[in-house]
N, C-alpha and C positions, 0 to 999 in steps of 0.2 A: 343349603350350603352352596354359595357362590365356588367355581375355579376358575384360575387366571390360569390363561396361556400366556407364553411368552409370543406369542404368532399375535398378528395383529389381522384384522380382516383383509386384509390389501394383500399380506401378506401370503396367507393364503389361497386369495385368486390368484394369486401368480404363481403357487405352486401349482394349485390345480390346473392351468394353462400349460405350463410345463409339460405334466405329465400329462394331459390330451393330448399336445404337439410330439411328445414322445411315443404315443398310441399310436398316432395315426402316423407316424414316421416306421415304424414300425410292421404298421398293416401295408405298405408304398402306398398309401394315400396321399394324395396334393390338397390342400386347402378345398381346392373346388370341389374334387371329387366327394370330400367328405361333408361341403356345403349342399352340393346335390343330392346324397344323398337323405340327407336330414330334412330339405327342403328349406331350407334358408337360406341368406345369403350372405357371401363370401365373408364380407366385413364380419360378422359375426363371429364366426372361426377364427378370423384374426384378433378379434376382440377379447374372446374365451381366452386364446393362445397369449395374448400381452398379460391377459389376469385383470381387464376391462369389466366393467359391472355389464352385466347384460340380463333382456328380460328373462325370468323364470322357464316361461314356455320352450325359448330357443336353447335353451341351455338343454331341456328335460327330449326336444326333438333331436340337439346332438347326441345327448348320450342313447336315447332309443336306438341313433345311427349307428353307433359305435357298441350295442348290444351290452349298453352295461346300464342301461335303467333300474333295471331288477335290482341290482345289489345300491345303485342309489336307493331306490326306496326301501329298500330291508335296513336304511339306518335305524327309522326310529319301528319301533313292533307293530303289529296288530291288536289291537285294542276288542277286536271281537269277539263274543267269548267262543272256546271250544267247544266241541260234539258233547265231550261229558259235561260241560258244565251246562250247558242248555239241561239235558235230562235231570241235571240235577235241581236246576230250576224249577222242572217241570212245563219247560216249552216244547219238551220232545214226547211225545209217548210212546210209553212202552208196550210191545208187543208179544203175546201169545201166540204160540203154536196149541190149533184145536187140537185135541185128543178125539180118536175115533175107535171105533171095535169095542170090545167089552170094556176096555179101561176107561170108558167115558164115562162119568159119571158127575159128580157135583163139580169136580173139578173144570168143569169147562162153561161153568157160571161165571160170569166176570167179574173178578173180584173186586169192587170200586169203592173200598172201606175210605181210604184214604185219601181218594179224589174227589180234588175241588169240582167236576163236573156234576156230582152226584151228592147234591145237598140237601137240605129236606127238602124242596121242592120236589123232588124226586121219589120222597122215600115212601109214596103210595104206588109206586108203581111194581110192575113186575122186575124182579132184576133179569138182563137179559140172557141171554145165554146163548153163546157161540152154534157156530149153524157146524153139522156133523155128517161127515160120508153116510150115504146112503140111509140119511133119517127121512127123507122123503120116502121112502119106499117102502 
């Protein structure tokens, strides 16, 4: 589903110039200082400030200057998946606490019913079993 704005793209740049030259009026910044510190130059700021097309990078170095990158980039999400969704993936594994003293018992075989590491290729082997205080001794 397509939206129309009534803003046009121009129109826009020149808000956002605006309100940069409003920031940086605000922080008593001069053009230069806020060129310097971004490491660009001057024209550029004034450029942003008219609502001038300008390249990507200088635009992403002013606002780094002006400490509001972050929330530029938090427009659109993260697309990576979460902690739990990894696990539930199965890209995470999951972890056991060994059991030790008397309550050790079968319970501290690694349960690997259900893991793809432990396919039949595996199913002649011994199933392993977690290492226990003081079983060397």
């Amino acid at each position: 589903m397509v939206t129309y704005s009534a803003q046009t793209d121009e129109s826009a740049l020149v808000l956002l110039g605006k309100r940069l030259a409003a920031f940086r009026i605000r922080n008593n910044w001069t053009q230069a200082d806020l060129a310097q510190m971004a490491g660009v130059g001057k024209g550029t700021v004034e450029r942003i400030e008219r609502g001038e097309s300008v390249q990507v990078l200088n635009l992403v170095k002013v606002l780094r200057a002006c400490g509001t990158l972050n929330t530029f980039l938090s427009i659109f999400p993260d697309d990576s998946p979460s902690p739990m969704q990894l696990l539930y993936m199965g890209k995470i594994k999951t972890r056991r606490r060994a059991r030790s003293g008397k309550n050790a018992s079968a319970s501290n075989i690694f349960a690997a019913d259900n893991n793809e590491r432990y396919s039949a290729a595996n199913d002649n082997q011994k199933p392993k079993t977690t290492w226990v205080w003081d079983e060397d001794k």
